[in-house]
C-alpha positions in Angstrom: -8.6 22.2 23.2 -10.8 24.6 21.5 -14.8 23.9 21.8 -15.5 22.6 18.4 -13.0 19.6 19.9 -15.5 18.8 22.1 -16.4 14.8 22.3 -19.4 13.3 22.2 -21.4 11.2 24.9 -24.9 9.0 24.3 -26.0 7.9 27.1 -28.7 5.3 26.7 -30.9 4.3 29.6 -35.1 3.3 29.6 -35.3 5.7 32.8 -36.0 9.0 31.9 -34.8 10.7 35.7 -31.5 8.8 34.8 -31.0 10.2 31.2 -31.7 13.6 32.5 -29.7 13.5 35.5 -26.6 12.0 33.3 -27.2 14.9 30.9 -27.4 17.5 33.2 -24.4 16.1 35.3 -22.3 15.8 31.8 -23.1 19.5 30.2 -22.2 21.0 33.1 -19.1 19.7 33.0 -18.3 20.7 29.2 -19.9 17.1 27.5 -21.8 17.5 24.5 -24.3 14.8 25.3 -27.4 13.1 23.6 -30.0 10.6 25.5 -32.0 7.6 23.7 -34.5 5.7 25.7 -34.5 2.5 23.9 -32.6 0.8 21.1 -34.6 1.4 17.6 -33.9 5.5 19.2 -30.1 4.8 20.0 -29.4 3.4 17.1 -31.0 6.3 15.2 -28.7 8.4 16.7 -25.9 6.2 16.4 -26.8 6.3 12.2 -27.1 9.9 12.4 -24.0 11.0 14.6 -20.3 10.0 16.0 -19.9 9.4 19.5 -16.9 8.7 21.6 -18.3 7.7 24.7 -21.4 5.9 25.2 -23.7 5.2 28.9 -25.2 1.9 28.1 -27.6 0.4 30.3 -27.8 -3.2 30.6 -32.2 -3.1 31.1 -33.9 -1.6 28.2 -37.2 -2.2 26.6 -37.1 -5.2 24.4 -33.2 -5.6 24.5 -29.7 -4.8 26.5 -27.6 -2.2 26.3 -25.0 -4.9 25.7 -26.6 -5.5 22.2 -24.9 -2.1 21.4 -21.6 -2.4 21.6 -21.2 -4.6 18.8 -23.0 -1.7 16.0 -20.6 1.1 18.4 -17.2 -0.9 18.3 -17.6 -1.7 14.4 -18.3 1.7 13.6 -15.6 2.9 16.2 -12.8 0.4 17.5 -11.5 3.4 19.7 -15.4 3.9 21.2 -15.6 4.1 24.8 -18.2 2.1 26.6 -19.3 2.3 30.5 -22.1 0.1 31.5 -24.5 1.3 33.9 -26.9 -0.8 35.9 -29.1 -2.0 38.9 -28.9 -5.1 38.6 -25.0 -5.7 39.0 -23.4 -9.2 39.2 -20.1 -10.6 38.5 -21.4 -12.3 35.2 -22.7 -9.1 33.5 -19.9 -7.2 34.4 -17.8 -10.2 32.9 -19.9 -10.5 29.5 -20.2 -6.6 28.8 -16.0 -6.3 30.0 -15.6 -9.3 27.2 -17.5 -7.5 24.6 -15.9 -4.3 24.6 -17.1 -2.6 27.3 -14.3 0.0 29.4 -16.2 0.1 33.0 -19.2 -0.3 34.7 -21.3 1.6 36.9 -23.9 0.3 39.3 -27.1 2.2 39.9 -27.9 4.3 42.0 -24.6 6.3 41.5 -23.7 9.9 42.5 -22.5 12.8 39.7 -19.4 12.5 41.1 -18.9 9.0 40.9 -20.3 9.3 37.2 -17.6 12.3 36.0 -14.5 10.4 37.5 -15.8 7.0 35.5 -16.4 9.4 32.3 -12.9 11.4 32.6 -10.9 8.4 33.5 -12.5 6.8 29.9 -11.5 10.3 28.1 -8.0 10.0 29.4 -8.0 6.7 28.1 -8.9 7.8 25.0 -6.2 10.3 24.8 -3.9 8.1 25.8 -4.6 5.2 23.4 -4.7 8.2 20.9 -1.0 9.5 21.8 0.2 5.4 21.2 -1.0 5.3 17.8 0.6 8.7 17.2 3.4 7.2 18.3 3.1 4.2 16.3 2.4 6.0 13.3 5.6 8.1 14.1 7.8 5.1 14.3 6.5 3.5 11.3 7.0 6.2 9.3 10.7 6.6 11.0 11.5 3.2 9.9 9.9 3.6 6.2 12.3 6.5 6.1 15.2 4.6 7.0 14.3 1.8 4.4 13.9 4.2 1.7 17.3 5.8 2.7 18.9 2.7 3.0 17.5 1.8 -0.6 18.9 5.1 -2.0 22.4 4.7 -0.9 22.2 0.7 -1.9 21.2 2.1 -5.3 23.6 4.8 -5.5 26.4 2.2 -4.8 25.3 -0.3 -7.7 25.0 3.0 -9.9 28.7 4.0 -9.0 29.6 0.2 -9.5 28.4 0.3 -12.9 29.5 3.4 -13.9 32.7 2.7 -13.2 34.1 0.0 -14.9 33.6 1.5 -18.1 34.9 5.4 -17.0 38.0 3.5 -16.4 38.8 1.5 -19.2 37.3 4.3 -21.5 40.0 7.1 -19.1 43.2 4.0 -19.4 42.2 3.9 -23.4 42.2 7.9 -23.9 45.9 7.5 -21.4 47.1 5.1 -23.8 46.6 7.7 -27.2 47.7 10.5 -25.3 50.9 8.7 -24.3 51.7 7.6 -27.9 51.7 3.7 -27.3 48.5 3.3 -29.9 50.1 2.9 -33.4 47.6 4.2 -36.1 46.9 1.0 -37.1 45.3 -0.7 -33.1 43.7 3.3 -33.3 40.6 2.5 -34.9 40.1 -0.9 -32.9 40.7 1.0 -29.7 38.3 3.6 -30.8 35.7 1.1 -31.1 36.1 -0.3 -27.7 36.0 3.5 -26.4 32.7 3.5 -28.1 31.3 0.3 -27.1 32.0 1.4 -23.3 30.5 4.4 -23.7 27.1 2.9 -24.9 27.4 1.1 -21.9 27.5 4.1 -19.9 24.2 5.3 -22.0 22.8 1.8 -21.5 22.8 1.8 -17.7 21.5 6.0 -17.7 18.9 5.0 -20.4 17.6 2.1 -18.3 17.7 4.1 -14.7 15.7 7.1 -16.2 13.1 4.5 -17.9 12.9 2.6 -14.2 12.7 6.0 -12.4 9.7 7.5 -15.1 8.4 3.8 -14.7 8.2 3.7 -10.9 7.2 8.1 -10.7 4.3 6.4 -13.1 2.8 4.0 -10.8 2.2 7.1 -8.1 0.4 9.1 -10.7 -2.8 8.5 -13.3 -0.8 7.5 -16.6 -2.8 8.3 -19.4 -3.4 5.0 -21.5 -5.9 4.1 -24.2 -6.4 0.9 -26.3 -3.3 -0.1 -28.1 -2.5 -2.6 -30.6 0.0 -5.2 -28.6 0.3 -6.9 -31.9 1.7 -4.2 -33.8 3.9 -3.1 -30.8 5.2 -7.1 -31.1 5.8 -7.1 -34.5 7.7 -3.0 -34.5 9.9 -4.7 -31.8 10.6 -8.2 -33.4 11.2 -6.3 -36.8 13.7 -4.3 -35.0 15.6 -7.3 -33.0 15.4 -9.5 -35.8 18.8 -8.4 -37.6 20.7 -9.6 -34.0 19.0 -13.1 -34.5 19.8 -13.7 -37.8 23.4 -12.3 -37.3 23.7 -15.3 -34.6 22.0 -17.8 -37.0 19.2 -17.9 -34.4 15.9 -19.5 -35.7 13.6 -16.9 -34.7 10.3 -17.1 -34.7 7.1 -15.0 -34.1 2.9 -16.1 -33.4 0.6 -14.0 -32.8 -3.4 -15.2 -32.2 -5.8 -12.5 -33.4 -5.2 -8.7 -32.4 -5.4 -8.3 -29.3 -5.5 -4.9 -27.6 -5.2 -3.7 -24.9 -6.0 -0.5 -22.5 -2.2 0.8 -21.5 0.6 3.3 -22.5 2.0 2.5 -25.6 5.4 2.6 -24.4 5.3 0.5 -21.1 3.9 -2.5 -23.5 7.4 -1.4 -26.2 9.0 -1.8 -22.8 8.0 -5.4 -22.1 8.7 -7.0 -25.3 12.2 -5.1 -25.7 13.8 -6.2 -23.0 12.5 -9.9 -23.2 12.5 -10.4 -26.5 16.4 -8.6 -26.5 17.2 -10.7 -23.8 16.5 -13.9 -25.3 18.3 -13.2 -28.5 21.4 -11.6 -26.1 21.7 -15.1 -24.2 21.3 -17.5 -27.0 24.4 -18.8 -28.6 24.5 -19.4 -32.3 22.5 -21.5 -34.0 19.9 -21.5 -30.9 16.5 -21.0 -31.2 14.1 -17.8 -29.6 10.3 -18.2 -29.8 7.5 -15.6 -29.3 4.1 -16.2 -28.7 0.9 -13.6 -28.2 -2.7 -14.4 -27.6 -5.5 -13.5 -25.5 -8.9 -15.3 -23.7 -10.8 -12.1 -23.9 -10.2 -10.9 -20.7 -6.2 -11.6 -20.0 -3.6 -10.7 -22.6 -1.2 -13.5 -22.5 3.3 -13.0 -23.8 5.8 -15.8 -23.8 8.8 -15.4 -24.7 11.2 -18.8 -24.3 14.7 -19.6 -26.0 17.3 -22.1 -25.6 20.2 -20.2 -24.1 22.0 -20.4 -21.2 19.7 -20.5 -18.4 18.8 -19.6 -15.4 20.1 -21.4 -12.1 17.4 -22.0 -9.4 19.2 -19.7 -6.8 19.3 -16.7 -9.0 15.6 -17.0 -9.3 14.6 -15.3 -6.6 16.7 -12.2 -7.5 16.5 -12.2 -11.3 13.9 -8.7 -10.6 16.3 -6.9 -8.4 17.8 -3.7 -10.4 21.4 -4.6 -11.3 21.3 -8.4 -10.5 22.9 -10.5 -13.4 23.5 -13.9 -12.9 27.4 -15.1 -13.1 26.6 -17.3 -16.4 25.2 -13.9 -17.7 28.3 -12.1 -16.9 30.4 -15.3 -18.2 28.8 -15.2 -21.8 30.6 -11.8 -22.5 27.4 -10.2 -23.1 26.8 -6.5 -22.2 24.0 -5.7 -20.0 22.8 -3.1 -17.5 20.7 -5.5 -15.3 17.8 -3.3 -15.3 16.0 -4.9 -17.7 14.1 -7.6 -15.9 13.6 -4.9 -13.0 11.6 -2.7 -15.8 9.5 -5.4 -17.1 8.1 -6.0 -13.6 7.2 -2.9 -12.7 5.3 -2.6 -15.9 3.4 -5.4 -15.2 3.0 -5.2 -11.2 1.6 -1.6 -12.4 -1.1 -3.0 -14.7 -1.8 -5.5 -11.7 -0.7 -8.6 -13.9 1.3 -11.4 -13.2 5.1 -12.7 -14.9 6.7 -15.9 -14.1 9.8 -17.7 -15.2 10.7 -21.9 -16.2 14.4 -22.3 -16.3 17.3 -24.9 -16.4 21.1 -24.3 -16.6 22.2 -24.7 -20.3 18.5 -25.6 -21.5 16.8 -22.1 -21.6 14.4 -19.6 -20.4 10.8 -19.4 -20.7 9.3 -15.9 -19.9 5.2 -15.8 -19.7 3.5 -12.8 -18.5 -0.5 -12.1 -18.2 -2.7 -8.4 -17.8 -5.7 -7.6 -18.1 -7.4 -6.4 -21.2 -8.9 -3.6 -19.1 -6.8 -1.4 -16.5 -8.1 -2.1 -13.0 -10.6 0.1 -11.6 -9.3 3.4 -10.5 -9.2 4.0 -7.1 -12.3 6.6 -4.9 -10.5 8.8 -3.5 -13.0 10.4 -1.8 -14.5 7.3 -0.5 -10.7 6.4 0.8 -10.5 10.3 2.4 -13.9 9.2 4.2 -12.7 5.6 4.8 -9.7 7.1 6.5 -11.6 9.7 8.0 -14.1 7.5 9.9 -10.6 5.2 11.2 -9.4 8.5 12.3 -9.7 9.1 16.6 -11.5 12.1 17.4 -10.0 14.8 19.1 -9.6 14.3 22.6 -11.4 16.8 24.5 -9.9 18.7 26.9 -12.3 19.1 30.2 -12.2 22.9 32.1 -8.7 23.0 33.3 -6.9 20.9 30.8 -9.8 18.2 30.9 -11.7 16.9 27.8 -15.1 17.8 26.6 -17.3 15.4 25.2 -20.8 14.5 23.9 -22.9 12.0 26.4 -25.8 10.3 24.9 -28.1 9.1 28.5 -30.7 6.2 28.1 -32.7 5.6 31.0 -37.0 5.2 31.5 -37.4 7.1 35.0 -38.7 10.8 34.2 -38.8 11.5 38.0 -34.7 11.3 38.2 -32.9 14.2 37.0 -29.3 13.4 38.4 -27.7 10.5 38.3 -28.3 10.2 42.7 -26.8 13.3 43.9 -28.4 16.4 42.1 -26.3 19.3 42.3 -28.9 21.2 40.2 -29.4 22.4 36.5 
């Protein structure tokens, strides 16, 4: 451990002999230590530096040294804290042990007696310091395996999907290379080569969007104000031909113009896939509504229609990437199942909220809220420094493979320059 490692000690004690004595003791044996005399001084010092261990005594002018280790332990949870006194007794001892406090000394003690209490608190520190290493390590070992686990659950669905439609597009080609495909079932089979294929581009389009969706949310996206009424009306303008093929009543309300601070395409995104949805799951004749307005503060989309539902059970999966529930697969419809997945991480990214009212054969309802204005950004210096105060010091290592650390003494005897036992300066 090299010597800018070294720790910290206050030691706080109303007699000035015992501050000294505790100083002297604790330099010589490679602390960096500080004394305070009272508590206005040590909680100077406590504004001004970091300490890892701290001599409190339990007598000081106009307080206790007990009174401390609240201000240490909330600016420090890992702080070290030996009480020192002459007036011992089973209930102080209990009250400071119950506070926070590691040990305590009772006065008059010799140097000896005072390095052993101080090293076995730096070897505590150390040690605690190695567990939430170790913690740290296993969480991140087990983050690891859940992302890992994740990628190959993703790359199985991915295969799954892919599949079905290589295979009847490859037993198609094997039928036209054989000869069995008159010229007249040609162009009908063609079609169907075609339909799979945009399938295949489907699922692809959908997995880049989701990846360049959820790459997004780690980075600063640049957005500005955008028009979510003119992105509504682009996308119902474009989906509109597919509703009236169906005979769908579709209709479109829109309260004000409402804009909002985002990317233009994450907002495309949102309306797309709900609004495609709807039209996608409604039978013929069947009715798809769309509603935007806003309170000022919250931008508020509903999409609802009167297709074929959504059973209770699928509910708590309709976000998962891939998930399509069996009456969605029943209705002959094509569909990646990445849709839904998209539209929530857009909105869990603008910290907004999307909920869903459905029934079996009576509909969907789709409402989503976000804000107006993105959520402020996050410090990061201020979370470096937040992280850097949770941060343990280093440990320091004593002459010999011990730790060095920074003492701060409190005590009001000047006569006393060692703790009992001097063994000089």
């Amino acid at each position: 451990m090299s010597a800018e490692e070294k720790l910290r000690v206050l030691v706080v004690d109303d007699e000035p002999g015992m501050r000294e004595g505790c100083r002297r003791a604790l330099t010589r044996a490679g602390f960096d230590t500080d004394t305070a005399s009272d508590l206005p001084e040590a909680l100077a010092l406590l504004r001004r530096n970091t300490y890892e261990l701290f001599l409190l005594d339990v007598m000081l002018p106009g307080g206790s040294g007990l009174d401390l280790l609240d201000p240490i332990l909330s600016r420090d949870p890992d702080a070290t804290c030996i009480i020192i006194t002459g007036f011992s007794s089973i209930e102080v001892a209990v009250e400071a042990i119950r506070r926070g406090a590691y040990n305590f000394l009772s006065k008059p003690f010799t140097s000896d007696t005072l390095l052993v209490a101080v090293n076995q608190a730096v070897e505590r520190r150390r040690l605690k310091a190695i567990e939430r290493a170790s913690q740290e390590l296993e969480q991140a070992k087990e983050e690891l395996e859940r992302l890992d686990q994740v990628k190959s659950q993703l790359m199985l669905k991915v295969a799954h999907e892919l599949r079905a439609p290589v295979a009847a597009v490859q037993s198609y080609v094997n039928l036209v290379l054989a000869g069995y495909v008159s010229d007249k079932e040609l162009t009908p089979m063609l079609k169907r080569v075609q339909e799979r294929l945009q399938e295949m581009l489907d699922v692809i389009a959908d997995l880049l969007e989701l990846a360049r969706l959820k790459q997004a949310a780690q980075q600063n996206v640049p957005t500005a104000p955008v028009d979510m009424a003119q992105i509504l009306r682009e996308v119902c303008d474009l989906l509109r031909p597919q509703a009236q093929a169906k005979g769908q009543e579709f209709v479109v309300e829109v309260d004000g113009q409402p804009c909002i601070v985002a990317d233009h395409e994450h907002m495309r995104q949102i309306w797309m896939n709900l609004v495609s949805n709807a039209i996608k799951y409604t039978p013929q004749g069947g009715r798809v509504s769309v509603k935007l307005d806003s309170d000022g503060q919250m931008l508020r989309g509903t999409v609802q229609d009167s297709g074929i539902g959504i059973a209770k059970e699928d509910m708590q999966n309709l976000f998962q990437e891939f998930f399509r529930t069996e009456e969605a697969k029943a209705s002959g419809q094509m569909g990646t199942g990445l849709g839904l997945s998209i539209v929530k991480q857009v909105v869990d990214s603008y910290q907004g909220t999307i909920k869903v009212e459905s029934s079996p054969g009576r509909g969907s309802r789709f409402s989503f809220e976000l804000p107006l204005q993105p959520p402020p950004a996050p410090q990061p210096d201020a979370a470096a420094l937040k992280e850097t105060r949770r941060r343990p010091a280093p440990v320091p290592q004593a002459k010999g493979g011990r730790t060095h650390a920074r003492v701060l003494a409190l005590s009001d005897d000047p006569g006393q320059e060692e703790p009992s036992n001097p063994a000089g300066p």
